[in-house]
N, C-alpha and C positions, 0 to 999 in steps of 0.2 A: 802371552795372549794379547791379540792387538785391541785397542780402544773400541772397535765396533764391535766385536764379541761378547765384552765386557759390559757395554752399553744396549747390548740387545737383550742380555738375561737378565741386569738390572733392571730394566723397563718390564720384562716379562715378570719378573717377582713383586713386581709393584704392584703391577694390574692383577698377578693370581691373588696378590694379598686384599684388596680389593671387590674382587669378583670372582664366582663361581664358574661365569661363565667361561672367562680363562683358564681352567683348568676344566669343565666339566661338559663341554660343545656336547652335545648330542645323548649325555646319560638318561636315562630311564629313571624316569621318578621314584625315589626310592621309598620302602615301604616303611614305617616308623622304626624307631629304634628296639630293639629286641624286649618283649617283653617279660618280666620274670614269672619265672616259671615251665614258660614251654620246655619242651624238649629237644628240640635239634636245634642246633649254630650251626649257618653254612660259612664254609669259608673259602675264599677266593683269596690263591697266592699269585704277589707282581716281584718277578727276579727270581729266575727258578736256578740259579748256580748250590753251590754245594752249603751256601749258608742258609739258603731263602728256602731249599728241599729240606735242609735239617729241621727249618723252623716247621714249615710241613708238617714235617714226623714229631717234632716235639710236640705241636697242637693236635694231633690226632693221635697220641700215646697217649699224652696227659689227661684229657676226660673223653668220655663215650659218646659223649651225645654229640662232637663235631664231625661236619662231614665237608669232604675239599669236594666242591665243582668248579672250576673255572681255576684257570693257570693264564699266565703272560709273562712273557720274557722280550728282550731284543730281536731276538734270537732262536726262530722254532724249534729247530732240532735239539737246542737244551732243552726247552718246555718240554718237547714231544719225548725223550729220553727219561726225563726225572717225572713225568707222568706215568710212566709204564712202569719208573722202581718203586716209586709211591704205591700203583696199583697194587703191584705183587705183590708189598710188604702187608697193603691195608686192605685189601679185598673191595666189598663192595660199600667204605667207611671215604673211599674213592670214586666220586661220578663227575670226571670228566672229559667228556666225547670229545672227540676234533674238532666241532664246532665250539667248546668253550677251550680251545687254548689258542693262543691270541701272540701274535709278535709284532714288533716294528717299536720304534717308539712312543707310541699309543694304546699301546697293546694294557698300560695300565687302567682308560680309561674301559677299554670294556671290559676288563675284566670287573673293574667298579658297578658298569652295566648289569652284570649279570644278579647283581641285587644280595652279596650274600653279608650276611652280618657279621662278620671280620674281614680285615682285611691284614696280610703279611706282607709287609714290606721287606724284600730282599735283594733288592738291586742296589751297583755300585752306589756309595753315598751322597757322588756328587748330586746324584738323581732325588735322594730320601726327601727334601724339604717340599718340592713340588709332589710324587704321588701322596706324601701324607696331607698336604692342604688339599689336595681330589678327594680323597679319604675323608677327610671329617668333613668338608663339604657336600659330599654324599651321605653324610648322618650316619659313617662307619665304624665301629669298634675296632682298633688297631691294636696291633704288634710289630713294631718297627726295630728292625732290628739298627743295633748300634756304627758307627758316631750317627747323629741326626740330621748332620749336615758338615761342609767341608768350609765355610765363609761365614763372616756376619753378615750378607744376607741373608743367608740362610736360615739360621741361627734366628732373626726377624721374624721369618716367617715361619717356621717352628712354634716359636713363640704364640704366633698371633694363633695361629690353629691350637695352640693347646688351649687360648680361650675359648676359642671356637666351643674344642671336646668339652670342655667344662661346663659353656652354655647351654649346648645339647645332652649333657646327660651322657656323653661318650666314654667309654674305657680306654684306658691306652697303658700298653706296658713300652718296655725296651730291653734288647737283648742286651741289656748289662748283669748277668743274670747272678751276679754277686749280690743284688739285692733279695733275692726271693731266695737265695740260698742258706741254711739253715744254720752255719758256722759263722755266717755273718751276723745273721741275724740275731744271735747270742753273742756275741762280740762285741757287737757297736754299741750295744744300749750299755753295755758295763764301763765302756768307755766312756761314750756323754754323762756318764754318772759320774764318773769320777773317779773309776777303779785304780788308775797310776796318776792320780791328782788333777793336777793342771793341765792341759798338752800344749806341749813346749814347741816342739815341731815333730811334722813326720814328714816319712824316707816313703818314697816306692818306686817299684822297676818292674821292666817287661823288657828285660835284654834275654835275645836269643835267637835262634838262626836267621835265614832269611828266609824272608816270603815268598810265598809258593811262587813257582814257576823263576827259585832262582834268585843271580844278580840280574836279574835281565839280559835279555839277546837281540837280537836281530830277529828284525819283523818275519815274518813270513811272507808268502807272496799273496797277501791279501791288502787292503783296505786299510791305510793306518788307525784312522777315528776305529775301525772295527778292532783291529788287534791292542790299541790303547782297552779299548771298555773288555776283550776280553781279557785282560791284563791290566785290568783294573788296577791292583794294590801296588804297582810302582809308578805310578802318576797322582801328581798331587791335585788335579784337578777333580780325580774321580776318588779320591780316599783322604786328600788331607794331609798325608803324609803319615807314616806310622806311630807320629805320637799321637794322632788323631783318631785314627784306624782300631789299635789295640791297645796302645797303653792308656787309652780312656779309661779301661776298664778300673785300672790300678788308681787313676786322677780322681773318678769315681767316688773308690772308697774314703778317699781324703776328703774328699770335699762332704761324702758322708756322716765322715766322724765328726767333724766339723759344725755337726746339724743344716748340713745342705745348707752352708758356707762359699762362696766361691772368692777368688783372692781379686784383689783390686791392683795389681799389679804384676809383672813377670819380667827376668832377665833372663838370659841362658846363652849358651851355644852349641854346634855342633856343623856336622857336615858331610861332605858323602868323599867314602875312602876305596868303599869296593863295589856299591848298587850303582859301577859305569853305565848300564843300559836305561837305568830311571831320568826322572827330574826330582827325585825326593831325598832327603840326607837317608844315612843310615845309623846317625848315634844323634841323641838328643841329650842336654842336662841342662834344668830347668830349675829355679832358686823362685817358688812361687811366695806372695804375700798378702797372707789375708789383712782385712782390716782391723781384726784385734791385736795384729803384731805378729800372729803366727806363720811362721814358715812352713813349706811343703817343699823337699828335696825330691826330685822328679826326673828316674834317669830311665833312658831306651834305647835300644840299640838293636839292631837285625845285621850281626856278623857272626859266621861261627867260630872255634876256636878261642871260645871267650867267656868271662866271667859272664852265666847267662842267668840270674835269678829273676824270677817273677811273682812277688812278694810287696807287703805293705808291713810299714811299723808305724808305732805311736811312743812317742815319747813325753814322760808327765814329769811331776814334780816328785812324785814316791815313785817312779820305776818305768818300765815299757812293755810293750806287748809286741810280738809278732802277729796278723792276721793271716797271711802266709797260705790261703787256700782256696784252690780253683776252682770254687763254686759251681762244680760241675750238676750237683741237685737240680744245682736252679735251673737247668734248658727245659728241663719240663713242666717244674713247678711255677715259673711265669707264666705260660699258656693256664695251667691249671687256675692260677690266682686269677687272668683274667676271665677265663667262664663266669669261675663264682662270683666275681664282679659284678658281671653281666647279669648273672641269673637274680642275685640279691638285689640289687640295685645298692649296692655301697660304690662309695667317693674311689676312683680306680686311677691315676695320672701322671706314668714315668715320667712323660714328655717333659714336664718343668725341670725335672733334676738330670734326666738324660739331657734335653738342651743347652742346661749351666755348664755341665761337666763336659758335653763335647765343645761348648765354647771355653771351657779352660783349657783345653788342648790346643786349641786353633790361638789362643792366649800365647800358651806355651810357643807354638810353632811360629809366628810372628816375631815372638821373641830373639830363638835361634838364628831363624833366616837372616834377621836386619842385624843382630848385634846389639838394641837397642833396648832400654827398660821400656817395657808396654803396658800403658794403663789400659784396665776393662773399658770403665767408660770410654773411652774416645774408640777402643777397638770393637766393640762392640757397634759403634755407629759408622766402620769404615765402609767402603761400596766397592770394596776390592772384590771381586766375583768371580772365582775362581772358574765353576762349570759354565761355560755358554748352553741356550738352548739350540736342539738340536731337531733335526723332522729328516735327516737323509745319512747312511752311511759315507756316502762322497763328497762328506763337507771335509775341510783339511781341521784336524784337531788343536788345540789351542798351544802346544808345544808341539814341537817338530827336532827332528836331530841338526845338531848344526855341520858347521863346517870340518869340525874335529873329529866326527862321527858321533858325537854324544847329545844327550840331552843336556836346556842351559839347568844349571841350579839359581838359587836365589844367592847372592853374595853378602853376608853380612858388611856393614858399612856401605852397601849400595843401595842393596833393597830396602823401600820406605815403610816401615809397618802400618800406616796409615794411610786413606785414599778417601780425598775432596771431606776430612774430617778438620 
């Protein structure tokens, strides 16, 4: 990414962290925050691809009284496509017309216009940090799905909106949905207690195939910034790279057991052996460290033909546990927990612990890339920015193919994990 790119979404993250008006030009004064009791939540989804439509369907399974008007994507003919599967699947639990589906990238703020009382975040991640500060600046109840951002700026401004939600009385979940899941949820508290004594260190993984759409190919004959976002999860600019991406999920639960814990330091490495058409490694292994001493073994990997488990353990002073389970409950029961949120008015706010845990990942990944032990503190205040801001498909994307035909990676021993810190 060149120095002006980097220096134009810095700037832009300042000012949205700052003002409303940088992220919310033109929105329709929004109506108070949802009172308890009523009956219907309207909800408006921004990133209609196949995670943003699941969230969709999870928030419209999960309790009755929500109903989707208003959709935006990049990209209409996705909106316009996962509006008509929504349709079919939810009948008339689905209202909305042509005129509320919305694209370009702006297409989040009307759809914030359209006034409904949630909002689903499901665009690429580099995008998540900016629609969700539109989001609680619109006085929005959110569902954002996971990591929360792909940089520490990001990560900032994460942050500062989760005070934001807190000021206002806002809900907020994250698709980590190992929390709301029921196996977890019996699990963890037996651990903080002390069920295998002490915790000495733990192990987790998310090795296994590759991500969709492949090692990567050859563009098509379209628009490269276009074919990167729709090919989002092999660029690290719009995902993070996939310790970021998914094995958040697994960093997560550690930093969970931990009592929402996060470590003050990280070493690791890794690299890329078969995702030739990416800029992201494909194997991560990560030697995290909290500040009471405990360690977190943290490994990932997207190859197949390979030891592929995706699993957490705890290790104490009287024994260990496996947790070992894909929290599948929880896609629904998140949406569900946040209704009742809403409806009761109790204290509702992933965003803090989703934030920490996607910034242990971007920890980790800093790590790998440079070679280098990475402190939290200083990485957390780095202004390395990965996503520039964006208003035109025929801007040239922040990574390009080079001379060799590939995209560059980061080199450890080259790359600096820290920037103007």
């Amino acid at each position: 990414m060149n120095a002006s790119s980097r220096n134009s979404r810095r700037t832009f993250l300042k000012m949205a962290a700052m003002s409303g008006a940088a992220l919310g030009t033109g929105l329709a004064v929004p109506r108070s925050v949802h009172a308890a009791g009523s009956d219907l939540l309207t909800v408006g989804l921004i990133g209609c691809g196949g995670r943003g439509a699941g969230a969709a369907g999870n928030a419209l399974a999960g309790r009755k009284e929500t109903k989707l008007i208003a959709m935006g994507d990049l990209f209409r003919d996705q909106a316009v496509r996962m509006a008509g599967t929504l349709k079919a699947q939810f009948n008339d639990r689905v209202d909305v017309p042509e005129e509320r589906i919305f694209d370009g990238f702006d297409a989040y703020t009307k759809v914030i216009a359209c006034n409904p009382d949630i909002i689903l975040l499901g665009a690429p991640p580099g995008f998540r940090p900016l629609h969700y500060m539109a989001a609680v600046q619109a006085r929005k109840h959110v569902f954002m799905e996971k990591p929360c951002c792909v940089d520490a700026p990001g990560y900032r401004l994460v942050m500062k909106a989760n005070q934001m939600a807190d000021d206002n009385g806002l809900k907020v979940t994250v698709g980590l949905q190992r929390r709301h899941s029921k196996s977890y949820n019996d699990a963890i508290p037996k651990l903080q207690e002390g069920a295998i004594g002490k915790i000495l260190f733990l192990r987790c993984y998310w090795n296994g195939e590759h991500a969709h759409g492949g090692y990567g190919g050859e563009p098509p004959k379209q628009r490269e910034l276009e074919w990167q976002i729709k090919n989002w999860n092999h660029f690290c600019w719009l995902s993070g790279d996939h310790i970021v991406e998914q094995h958040v999920h697994n960093i997560d639960v550690c930093n969970w057991i931990l009592k929402d814990a996060h470590p003050t330091e990280a070493n690791g490495m890794g690299g890329r052996e078969v995702r030739k058409k990416s800029n992201m490694y494909d194997h991560h292994f990560v030697e995290f460290t909290y500040a009471d001493g405990t360690k977190m073994y943290s490994q990932c990997r997207q190859i197949g033909g390979c030891w592929n488990p995706v699993t957490e353990f705890a290790h104490g002073t009287t024994g260990s546990m496996e947790l070992g389970g894909n929290g599948n409950d929880g896609y629904e029961k998140e949406h569900v927990n946040l209704v009742a949120a809403i409806k009761s008015g109790a204290k509702l706010n992933d965003g803090w612990h989703g934030a920490n845990s996607t910034m242990t990942a971007v920890l980790g990944r800093m790590a790998t890339h440079s070679g280098q032990v990475v402190l939290w503190d200083k990485a957390v205040q780095s202004e390395e920015s990965l996503a520039p801001e964006y208003s035109s498909l025929d801007a040239k994307p922040p990574v390009t193919v080079g001379p060799d035909g590939l995209y560059p990676v980061d080199v450890p021993g080259v790359y600096k994990p820290y920037k103007n810190v």
